[in-house]
N, C-alpha and C positions, 0 to 999 in steps of 0.2 A: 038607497044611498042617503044620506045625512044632508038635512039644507044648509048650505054656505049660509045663510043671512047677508049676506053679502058684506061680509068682512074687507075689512082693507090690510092686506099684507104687501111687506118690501120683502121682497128676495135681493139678497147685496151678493153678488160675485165677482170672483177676481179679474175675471174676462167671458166672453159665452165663445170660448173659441176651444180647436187641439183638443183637447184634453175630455177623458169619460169623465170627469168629475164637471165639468163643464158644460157638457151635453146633459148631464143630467139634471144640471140648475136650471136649464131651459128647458127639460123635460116636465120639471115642477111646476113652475109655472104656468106651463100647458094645460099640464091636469086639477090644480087650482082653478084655474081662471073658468076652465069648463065648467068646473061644477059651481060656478055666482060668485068665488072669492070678485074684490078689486084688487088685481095685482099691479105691483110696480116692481119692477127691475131693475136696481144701481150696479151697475157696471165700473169696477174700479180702473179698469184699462180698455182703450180703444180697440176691440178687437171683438168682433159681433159679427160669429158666424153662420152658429147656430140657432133654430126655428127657435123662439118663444113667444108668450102673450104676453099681453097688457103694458103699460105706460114705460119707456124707456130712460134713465136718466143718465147719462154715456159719462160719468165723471172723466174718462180719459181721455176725451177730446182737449179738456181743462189740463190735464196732464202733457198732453202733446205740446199745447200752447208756453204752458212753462212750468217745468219738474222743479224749479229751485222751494227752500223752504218757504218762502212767502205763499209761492203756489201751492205746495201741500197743504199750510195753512187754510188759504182760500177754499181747495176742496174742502174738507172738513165743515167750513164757514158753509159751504151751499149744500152739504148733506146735513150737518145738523137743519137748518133753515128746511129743506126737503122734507124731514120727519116729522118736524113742528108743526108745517104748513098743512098737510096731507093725516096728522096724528092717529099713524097706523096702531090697529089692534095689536099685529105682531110684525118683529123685523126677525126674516131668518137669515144668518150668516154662514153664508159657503165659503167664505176666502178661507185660504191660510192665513193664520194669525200670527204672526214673529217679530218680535220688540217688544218688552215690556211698555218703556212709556208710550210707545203708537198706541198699543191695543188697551192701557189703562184708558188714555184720554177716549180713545171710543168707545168703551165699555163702562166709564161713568159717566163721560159729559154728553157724549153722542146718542149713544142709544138709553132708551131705557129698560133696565135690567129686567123687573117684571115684566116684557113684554119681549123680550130676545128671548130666539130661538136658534142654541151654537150649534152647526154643525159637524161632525167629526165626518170628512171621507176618506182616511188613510191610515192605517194602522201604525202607521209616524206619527203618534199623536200627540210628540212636541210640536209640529206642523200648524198645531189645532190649539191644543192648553198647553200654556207653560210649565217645562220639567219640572220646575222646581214647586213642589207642592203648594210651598206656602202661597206664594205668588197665583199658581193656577186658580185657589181657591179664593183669593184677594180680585182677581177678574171676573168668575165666572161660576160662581158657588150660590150666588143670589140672582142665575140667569131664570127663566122661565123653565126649562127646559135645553137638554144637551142631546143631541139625537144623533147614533151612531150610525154609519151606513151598514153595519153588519153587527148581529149579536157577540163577537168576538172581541168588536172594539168596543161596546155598551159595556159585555164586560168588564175588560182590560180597564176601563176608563174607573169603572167605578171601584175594583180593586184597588189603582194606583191613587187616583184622586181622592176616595170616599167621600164622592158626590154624591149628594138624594135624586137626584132632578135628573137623571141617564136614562134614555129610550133607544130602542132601537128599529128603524124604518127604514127597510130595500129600499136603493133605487129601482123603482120601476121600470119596463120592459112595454112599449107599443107595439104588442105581436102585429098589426093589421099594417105598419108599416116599414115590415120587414119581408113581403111576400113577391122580392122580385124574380120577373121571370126569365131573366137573362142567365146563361148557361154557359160555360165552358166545357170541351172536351180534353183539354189536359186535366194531365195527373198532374196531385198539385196539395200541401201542405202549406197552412197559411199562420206567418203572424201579425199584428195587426196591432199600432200604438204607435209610442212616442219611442224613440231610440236613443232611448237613457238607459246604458247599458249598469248604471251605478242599482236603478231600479227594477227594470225591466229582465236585466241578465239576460241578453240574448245572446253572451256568449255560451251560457251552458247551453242552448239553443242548437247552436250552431255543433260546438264539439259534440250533442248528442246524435245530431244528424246525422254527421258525420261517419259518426258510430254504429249507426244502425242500416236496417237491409234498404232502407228506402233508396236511394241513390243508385244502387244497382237492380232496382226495378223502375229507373226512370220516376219513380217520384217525386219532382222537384221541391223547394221549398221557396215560397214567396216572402218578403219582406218589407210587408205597407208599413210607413210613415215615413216622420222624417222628424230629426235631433240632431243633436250635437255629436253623439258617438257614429254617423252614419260610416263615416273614412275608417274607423277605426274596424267598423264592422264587416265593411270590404275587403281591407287587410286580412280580416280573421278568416276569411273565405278563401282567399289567397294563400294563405299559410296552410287552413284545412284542406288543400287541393278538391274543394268542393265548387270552384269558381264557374264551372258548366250546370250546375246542376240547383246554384241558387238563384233567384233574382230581386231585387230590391225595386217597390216598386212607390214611385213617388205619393206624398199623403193626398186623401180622399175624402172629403168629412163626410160622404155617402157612398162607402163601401159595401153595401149590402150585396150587390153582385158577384164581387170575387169573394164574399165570404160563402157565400150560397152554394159557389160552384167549388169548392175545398174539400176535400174528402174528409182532412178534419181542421180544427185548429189549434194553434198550441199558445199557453202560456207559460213564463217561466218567472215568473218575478221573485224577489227577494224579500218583496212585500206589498199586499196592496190595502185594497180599503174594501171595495164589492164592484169588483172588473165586469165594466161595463161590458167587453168586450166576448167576456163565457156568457152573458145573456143575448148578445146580439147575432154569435153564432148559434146556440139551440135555441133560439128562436126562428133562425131559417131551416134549422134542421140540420145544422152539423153540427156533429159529434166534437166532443174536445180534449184533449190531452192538458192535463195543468199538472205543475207543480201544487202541492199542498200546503201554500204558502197562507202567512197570516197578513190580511185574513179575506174570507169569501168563497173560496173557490170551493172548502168542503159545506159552503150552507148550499151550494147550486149543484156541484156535481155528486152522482151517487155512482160510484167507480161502478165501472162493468152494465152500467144501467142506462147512461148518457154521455160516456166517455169516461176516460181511466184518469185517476189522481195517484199522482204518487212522490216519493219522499224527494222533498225538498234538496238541490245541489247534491245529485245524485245522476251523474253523463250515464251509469248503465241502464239502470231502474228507467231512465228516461228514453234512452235507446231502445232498450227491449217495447217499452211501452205503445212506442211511436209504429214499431214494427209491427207487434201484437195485431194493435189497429186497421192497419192492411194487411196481413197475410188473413187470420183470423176475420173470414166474413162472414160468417155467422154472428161473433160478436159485433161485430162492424155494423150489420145492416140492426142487428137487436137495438145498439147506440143509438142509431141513427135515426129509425121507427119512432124511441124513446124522448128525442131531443127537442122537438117544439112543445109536447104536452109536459114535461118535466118543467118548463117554466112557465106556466099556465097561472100560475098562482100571485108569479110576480107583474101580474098586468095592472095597470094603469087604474081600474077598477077597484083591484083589491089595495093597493095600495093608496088611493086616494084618501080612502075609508080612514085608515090607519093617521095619515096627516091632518083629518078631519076631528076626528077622533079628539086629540092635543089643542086643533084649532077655534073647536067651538066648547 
């Protein structure tokens, strides 16, 4: 492995809370700091859930105190002053980025360009750079570096933008802390996130279940988190006369148990970025049903090898899939064999490498 020299990087996030794009800025951090980086962590919102290393700087306590614009001001005032004081080698940026003049004044007066590192984690990557070319280019075209969490969005980015400076770097996967031993003896289908059904689509979810043989073999479906669509989601349960056979089960930010114990798990999103949540289940060894959404889900799954991908908004294809899954045990246990060593590659190790790589 590559020596740190012991670099001074800021990681800036929106929050270290909820969300895989969240856990995985606190992930970074982790694996930095391990290997000699000095790391610091700007936190834009009060909300610190998740494990990370090194030096905290909570801006949203300062937000809590007072959101008006003098206050936002003020922040600004003590993260420029932060960067100054501390004159990091690199600052990498996880937030979403939205507003033009917000994200000008931090992207000229705040940060410094040669030394930013933009992250992209969602294949919404107005989210991230601004749609309008000219503009994205006018922010973010003389950054150090743009680093996509999936090759799909490094692409994407650099087709639309006609960036030079686009890389592309997994989040990372901590197999060693994913090996819990708690168990379940229910049958049991799990999904697992935020209940943003505008994102998420846990309504095709749901009407696929629906659909398929699992319910009349007592396989139920679980439903960790928690969002803004949860009632809505209820309803849909209700209306699918599916209400015995699902359960909604309150968020966890250390789920690795009932993921463990899932026969498999599903995703259905509309779109994502590199779902944390297909690496955190074949990492315990289940198998996963996804949509073949952009983007991620085909750089991790290899259908029929560690679980089945198949066409996007698509209740049959998904129906049949889900079923395939359990009747089919041969393929089933093949998946399931297949699913901790299918993500072997995305460990903490080899990825470090990779952000080292850029860093030194």
């Amino acid at each position: 492995m590559l020596k740190a020299n012991n670099k001074k990087i800021c990681i800036v996030v929106s929050s270290l809370g909820k969300g895989g794009a969240e856990r995985s800025s606190g992930l970074l951090s982790q694996i930095l700091f391990d290997v000699g980086y000095d790391v610091h962590v700007v936190s834009v919102l009060n909300d610190i859930e998740f494990s990370y290393k090194g030096k905290l700087l909570n801006l949203g306590e300062l937000k809590d105190q007072d959101d008006s614009v003098l206050g936002r001001l003020k922040r600004l005032r003590v993260l420029k002053a932060y960067l100054k004081k501390h004159n990091f080698d690199y600052v990498i940026d996880n937030r979403t980025r939205i507003g033009f003049l917000k994200e000008f004044v931090i992207s000229k007066f705040i940060y410094s360009p040669k030394k930013t590192i933009y992250c992209i984690r969602s294949y919404k990557t107005a989210n991230y750079i601004n749609p309008n070319r000219f503009l994205g280019r006018l922010l973010y075209a003389n950054a150090y570096k743009i680093v996509g969490v999936s090759k799909a969005i490094a692409e994407h980015v650099k087709a639309v933008c006609k960036f030079k400076n686009v890389t592309s770097i997994y989040n990372p996967i901590v197999l060693e802390k994913y090996n819990s031993k708690l168990e379940s003896k229910d049958n049991y289908i799990l999904f697992f996130g935020r209940l943003d059904d505008e994102v998420k689509n846990i309504s095709l979810l749901l009407a696929a279940y629906s659909k398929s043989e699992l319910p009349k073999h007592n396989v139920s479906l679980k439903i960790l988190g928690e969002g803004k669509d949860l009632e809505t989601l209820k309803n849909q349960v209700e209306t699918l006369n599916i209400a015995s056979n699902v359960e909604f089960l309150p968020y966890n930010p250390y789920p690795s148990a009932i993921v463990k114990s899932a026969l498999f798990t599903v995703l259905t999103s509309r779109y994502e970025g590199f779902p944390r949540s297909i690496l955190e289940s074949l990492a315990l060894g289940t198998p996963v049903v996804s949509v073949d959404c952009k983007s991620g889900p085909n750089e991790i799954i290899q259908s029929t090898f560690n679980g089945l991908l198949v066409e996007n908004h698509n209740q049959v294809a998904l129906a049949e899939a889900m079923t395939s899954l359990f009747i089919d045990k041969d393929l089933y246990l093949h998946c399931k064999q297949n699913s901790k060593p299918s993500v072997a590659h995305f460990s903490e190790a080899e990825i470090v490498q990779q952000w080292q790589s850029i860093l030194n």
